[in-house]
C-alpha positions as CSV (number, residue, x, y, z in Angstrom):
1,X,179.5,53.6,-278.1
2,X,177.0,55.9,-276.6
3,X,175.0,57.8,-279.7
4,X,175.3,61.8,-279.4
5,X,171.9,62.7,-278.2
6,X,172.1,60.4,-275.3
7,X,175.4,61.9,-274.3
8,X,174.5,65.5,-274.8
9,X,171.5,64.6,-272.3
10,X,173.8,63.1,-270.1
11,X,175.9,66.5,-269.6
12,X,172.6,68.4,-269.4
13,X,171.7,66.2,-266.2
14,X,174.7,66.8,-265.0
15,X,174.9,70.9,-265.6
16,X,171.4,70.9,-264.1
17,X,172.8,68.9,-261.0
18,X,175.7,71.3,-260.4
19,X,173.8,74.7,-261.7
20,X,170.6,74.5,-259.8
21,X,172.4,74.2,-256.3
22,X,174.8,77.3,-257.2
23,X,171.8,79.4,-258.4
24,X,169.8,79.0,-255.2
25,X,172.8,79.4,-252.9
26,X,173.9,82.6,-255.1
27,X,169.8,83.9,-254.7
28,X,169.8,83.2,-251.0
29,X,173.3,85.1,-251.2
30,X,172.1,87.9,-253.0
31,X,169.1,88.3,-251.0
32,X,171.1,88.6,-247.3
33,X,173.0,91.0,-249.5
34,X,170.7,92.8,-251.0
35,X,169.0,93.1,-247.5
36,X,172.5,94.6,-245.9
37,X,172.8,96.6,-248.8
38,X,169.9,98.0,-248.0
39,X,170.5,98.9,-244.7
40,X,173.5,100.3,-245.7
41,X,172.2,102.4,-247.8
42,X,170.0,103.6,-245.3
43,X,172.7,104.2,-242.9
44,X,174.7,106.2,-245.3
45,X,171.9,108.4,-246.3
46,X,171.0,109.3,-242.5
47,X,174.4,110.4,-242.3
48,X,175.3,107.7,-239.4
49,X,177.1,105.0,-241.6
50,X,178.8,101.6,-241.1
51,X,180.5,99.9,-243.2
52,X,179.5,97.4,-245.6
53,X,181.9,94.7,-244.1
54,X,180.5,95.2,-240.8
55,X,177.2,94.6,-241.5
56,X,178.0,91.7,-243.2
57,X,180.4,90.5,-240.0
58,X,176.9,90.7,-237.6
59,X,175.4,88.4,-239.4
60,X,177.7,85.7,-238.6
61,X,178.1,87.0,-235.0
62,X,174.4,86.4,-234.5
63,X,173.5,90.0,-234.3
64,X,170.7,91.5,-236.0
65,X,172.2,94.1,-237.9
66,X,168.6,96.4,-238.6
67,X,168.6,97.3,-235.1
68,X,171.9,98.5,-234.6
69,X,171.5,100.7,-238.1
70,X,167.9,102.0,-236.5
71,X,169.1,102.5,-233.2
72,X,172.6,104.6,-234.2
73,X,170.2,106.3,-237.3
74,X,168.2,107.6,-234.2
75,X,171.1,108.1,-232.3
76,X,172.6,110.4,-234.8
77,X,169.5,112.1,-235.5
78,X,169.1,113.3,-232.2
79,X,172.7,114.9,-231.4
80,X,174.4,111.9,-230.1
81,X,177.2,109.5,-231.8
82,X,177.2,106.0,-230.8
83,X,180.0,103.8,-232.4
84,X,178.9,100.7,-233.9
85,X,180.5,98.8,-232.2
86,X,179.4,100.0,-228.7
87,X,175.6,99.1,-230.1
88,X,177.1,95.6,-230.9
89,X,178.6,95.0,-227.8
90,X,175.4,95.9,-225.7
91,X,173.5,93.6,-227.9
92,X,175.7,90.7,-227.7
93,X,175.8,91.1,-223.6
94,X,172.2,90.7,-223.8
95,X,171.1,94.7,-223.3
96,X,168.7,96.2,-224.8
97,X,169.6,98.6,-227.2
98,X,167.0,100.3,-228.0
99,X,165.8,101.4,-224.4
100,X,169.7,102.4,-223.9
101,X,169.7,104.7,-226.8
102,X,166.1,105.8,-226.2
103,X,166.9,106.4,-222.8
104,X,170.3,108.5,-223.9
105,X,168.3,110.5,-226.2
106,X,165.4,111.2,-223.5
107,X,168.4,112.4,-220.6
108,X,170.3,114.3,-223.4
109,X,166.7,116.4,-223.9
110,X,166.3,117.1,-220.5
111,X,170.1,118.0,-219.5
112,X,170.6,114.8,-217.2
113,X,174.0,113.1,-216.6
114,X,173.9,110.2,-218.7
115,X,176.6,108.6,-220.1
116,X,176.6,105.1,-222.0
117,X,178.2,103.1,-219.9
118,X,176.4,103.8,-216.8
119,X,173.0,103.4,-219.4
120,X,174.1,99.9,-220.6
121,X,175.3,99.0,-216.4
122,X,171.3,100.0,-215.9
123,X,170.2,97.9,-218.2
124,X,172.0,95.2,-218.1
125,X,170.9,95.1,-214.7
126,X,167.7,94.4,-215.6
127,X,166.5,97.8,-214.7
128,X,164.0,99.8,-217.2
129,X,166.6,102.8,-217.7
130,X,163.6,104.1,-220.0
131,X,160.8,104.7,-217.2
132,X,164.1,104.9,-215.1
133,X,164.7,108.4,-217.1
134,X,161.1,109.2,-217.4
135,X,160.3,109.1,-213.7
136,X,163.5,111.4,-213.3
137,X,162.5,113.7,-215.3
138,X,159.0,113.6,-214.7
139,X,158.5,113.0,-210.6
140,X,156.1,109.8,-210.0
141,X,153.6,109.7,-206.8
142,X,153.9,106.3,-204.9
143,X,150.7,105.6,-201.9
144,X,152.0,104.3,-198.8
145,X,151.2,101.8,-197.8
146,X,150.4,100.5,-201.4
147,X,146.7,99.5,-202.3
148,X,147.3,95.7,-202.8
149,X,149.4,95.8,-198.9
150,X,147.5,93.8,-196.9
151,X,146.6,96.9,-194.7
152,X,145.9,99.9,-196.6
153,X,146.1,101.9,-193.5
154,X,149.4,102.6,-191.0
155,X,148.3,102.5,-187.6
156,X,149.8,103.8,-184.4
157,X,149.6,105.2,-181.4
158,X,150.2,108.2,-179.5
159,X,151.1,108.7,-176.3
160,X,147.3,109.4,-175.1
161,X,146.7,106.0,-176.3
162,X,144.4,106.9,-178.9
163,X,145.0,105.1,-182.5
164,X,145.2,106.8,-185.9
165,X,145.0,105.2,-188.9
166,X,147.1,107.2,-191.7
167,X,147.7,107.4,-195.2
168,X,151.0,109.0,-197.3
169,X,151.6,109.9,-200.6
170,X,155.6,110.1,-201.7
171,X,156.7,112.1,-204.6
172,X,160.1,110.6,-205.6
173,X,161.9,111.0,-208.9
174,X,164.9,108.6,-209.9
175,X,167.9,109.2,-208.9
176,X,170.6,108.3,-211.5
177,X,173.8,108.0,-210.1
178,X,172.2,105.6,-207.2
179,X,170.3,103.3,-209.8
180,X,172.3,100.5,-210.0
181,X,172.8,99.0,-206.5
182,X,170.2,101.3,-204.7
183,X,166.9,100.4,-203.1
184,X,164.3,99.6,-204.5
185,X,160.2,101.7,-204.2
186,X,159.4,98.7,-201.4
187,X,162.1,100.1,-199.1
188,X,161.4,103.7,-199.8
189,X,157.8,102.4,-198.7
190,X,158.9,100.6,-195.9
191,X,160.8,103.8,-194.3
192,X,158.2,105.8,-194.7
193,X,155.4,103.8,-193.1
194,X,158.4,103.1,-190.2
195,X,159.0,107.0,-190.1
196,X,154.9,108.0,-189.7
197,X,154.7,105.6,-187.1
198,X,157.5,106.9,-185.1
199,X,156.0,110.8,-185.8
200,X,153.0,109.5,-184.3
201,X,154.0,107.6,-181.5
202,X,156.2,110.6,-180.2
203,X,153.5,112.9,-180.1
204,X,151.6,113.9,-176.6
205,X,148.1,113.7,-178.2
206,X,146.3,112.2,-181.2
207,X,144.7,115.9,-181.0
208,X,148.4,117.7,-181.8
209,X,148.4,114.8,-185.1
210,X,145.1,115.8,-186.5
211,X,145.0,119.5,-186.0
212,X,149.2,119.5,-187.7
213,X,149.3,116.7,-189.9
214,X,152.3,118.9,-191.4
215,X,154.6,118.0,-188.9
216,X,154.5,114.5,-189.3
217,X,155.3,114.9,-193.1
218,X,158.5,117.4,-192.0
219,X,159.5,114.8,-189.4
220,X,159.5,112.3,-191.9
221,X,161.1,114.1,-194.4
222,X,164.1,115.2,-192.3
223,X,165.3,111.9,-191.1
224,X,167.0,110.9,-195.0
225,X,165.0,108.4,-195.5
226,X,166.3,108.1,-199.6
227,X,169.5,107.4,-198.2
228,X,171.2,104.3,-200.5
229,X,168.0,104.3,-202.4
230,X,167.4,104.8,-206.4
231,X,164.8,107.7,-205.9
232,X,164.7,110.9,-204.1
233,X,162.1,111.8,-202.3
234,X,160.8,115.5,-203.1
235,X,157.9,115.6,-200.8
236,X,156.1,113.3,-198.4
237,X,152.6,114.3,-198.3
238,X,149.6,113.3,-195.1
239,X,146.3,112.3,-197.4
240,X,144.3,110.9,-194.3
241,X,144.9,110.6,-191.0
242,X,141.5,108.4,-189.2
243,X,141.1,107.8,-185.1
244,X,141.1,104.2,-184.4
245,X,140.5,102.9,-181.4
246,X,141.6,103.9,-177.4
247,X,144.4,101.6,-177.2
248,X,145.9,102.9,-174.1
249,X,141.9,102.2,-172.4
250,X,141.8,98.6,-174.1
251,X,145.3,97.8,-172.3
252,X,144.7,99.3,-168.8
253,X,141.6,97.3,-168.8
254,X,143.9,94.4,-169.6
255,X,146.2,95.1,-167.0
256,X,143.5,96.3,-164.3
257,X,141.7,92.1,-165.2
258,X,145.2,91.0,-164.9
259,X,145.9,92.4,-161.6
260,X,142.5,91.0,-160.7
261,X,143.1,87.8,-161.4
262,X,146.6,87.9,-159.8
263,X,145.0,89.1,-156.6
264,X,142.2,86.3,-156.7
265,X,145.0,84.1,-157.2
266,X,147.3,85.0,-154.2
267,X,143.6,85.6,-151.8
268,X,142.7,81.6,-152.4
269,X,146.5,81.3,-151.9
270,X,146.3,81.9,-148.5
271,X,142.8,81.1,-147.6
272,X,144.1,77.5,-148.3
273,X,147.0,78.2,-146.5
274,X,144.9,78.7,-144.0
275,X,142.7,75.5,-144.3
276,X,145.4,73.5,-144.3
277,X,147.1,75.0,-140.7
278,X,143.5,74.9,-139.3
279,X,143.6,71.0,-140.2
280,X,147.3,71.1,-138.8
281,X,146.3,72.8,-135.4
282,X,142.8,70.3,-135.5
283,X,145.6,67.5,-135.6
284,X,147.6,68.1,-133.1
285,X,144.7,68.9,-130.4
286,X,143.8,65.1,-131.6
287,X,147.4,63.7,-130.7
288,X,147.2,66.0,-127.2
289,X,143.8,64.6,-126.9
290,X,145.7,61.0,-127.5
291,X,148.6,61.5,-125.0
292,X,146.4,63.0,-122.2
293,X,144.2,59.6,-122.7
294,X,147.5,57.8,-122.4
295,X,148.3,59.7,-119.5
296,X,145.2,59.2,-118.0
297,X,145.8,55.8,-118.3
298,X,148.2,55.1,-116.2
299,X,146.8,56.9,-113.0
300,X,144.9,53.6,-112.0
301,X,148.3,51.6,-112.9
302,X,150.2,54.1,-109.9
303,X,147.6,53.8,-107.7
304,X,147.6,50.1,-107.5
305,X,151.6,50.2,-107.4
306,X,150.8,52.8,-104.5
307,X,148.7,50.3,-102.4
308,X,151.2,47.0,-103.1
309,X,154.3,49.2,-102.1
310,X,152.1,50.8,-99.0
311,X,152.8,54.0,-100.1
312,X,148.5,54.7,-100.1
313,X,146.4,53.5,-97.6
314,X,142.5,52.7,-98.1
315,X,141.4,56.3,-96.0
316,X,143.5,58.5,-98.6
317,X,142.3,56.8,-101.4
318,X,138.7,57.3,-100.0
319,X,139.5,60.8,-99.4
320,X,141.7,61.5,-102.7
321,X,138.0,59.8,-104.4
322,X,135.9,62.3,-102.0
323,X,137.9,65.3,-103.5
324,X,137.5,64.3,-107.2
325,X,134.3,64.1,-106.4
326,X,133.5,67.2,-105.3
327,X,135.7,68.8,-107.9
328,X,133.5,67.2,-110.2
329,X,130.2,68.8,-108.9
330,X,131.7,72.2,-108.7
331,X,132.1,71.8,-112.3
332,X,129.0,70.6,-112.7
333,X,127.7,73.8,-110.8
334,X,130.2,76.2,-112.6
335,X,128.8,74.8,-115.9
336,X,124.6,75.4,-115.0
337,X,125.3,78.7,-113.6
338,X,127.4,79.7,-116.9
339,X,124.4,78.1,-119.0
340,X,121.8,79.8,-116.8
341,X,123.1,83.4,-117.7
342,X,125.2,84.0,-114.2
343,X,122.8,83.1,-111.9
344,X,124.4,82.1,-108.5
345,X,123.9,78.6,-106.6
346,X,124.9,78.1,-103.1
């Protein structure tokens, strides 16, 4: 048998074994608990409280339960009553509660309609509903075009031709009901810049644009260019309007070396036209020129059928020769006295 003190230091090793696993599961215990106590505490003290249970419950649902007490402590302290639960939710969709309720609080203070679920739509959209709410309450000035555009002018023209190079400043505060789903600032840019260009290219003189920049702005502004957008655009301001250069000079001297070249083109059109019906006429005096030769040949060829038939006798060949003959000299004399400058020869 097993004496007494070995067996009493048996059972100790085995108390140990059992004891020191409780005792640290029961500290780690006490510590989440004392922590959600805590918070509790907190929450009950703010006069916005959650139960006990439920504190304990977001632990296991993976929600970090300080930030729903902060957020409804904050909440509570400023007028407004969100349920637990509601803050829960949003978290576990992947919202951020904190903008949402800072966001409430912020449209609560300055009278805006602002409700939570519209908020936690916002955000969850992966809007900022904070600077959403800030901008609405406090109106934000956007350039156009913006300074990292690759042109941080927007040219046109107007119907002198002359180019002006403007610039735009847009004051635009959010527009809440139109945030989820609306445009974004790039489009409100985009229509802008479209709208200045059309101002300007409407207008009979670059002059009418620089001494009324005004009118461009009130052009602009009519057309409802916020339309589907998330902002609304207050004013729509000229800060510099620049002359460019005389388009409408640079393109008729475009058009006028154009139509010069067109013309060159169709004038050596038809001067080889014209070579080429010279060479056709020159050709065709050659193949006259042949068949006269051909022709010619076959006088001698007649005559001698002539004598064999007995058709020509030897004095009207002699006499036919005689007549050649003295055709030949009158041509002979024709061409001297032509040559001589009209002189006449008997």
């Amino acid at each position: 048998m097993l004496n007494a003190p070995f067996t009493f230091a048996l059972t100790l090793t085995w108390w140990l074994a059992i004891l020191i696993p409780i005792g640290l599961v029961s500290l780690v215990v006490l510590m989440m608990i004392g922590r959600i106590i805590g918070l509790w505490f907190q929450a009950v003290v703010s006069g916005a409280p959650i139960r006990l249970l439920d504190l304990i419950m977001m632990r296991f649902r993976k929600v970090d339960p300080k930030i729903i007490v902060i957020n409804r402590i904050s909440a509570k302290k400023a007028g407004l009553d969100f349920p637990a639960d509601w803050l829960e939710a949003h978290y576990l969709a992947g919202g951020r509660v904190t903008n949402v309720v800072r966001a409430m609080i912020a449209a609560d203070k300055a009278n805006i309609d602002l409700d939570w679920q519209r908020a936690t739509a916002i955000d969850l959209a992966g809007r900022d509903i904070v600077d959403a709410v800030r901008t609405s309450v406090d109106p934000k000035v956007i350039d156009c075009p913006t300074p990292t555009a690759s042109k941080n002018t927007i040219d046109a023209v107007a119907k002198d031709g002359i180019q002006l190079k403007a610039k735009a400043r847009v004051t635009v505060r959010t527009n809440i009901a139109r945030l989820v789903g609306g445009a974004t600032e790039e489009t409100v840019i985009a229509r802008v810049g479209e709208g200045i260009v059309s101002a300007i290219g409407s207008a009979a003189s670059h002059k009418a644009v620089l001494e009324n920049p005004d009118n461009i702005s009130k052009s602009v502004l009519a057309r409802g260019l916020d339309a589907g957008t998330s902002y609304e655009i207050l004013s729509i301001d000229i800060a510099d309007v620049d002359v460019g250069e005389n388009i409408g000079a640079g393109l008729q001297n475009d058009q006028a070396e154009a139509d010069k070249k067109r013309f060159q083109a169709e004038a050596e059109k038809r001067r080889a036209m014209a070579v080429a019906q010279e060479a056709e006429f020159q050709a065709e005096v050659q193949k006259n020129r042949a068949l006269v030769v051909l022709a010619e040949a076959e006088v001698p060829k007649a005559i001698a059928e002539s004598f064999r038939q007995g058709n020509l006798g030897i004095m009207d060949f002699y006499r036919m020769k005689n007549i050649l003959a003295d055709t030949a000299m009158r041509d002979s004399i024709a061409g001297d006295d032509k040559n001589s400058g009209g002189n006449n020869i008997s």
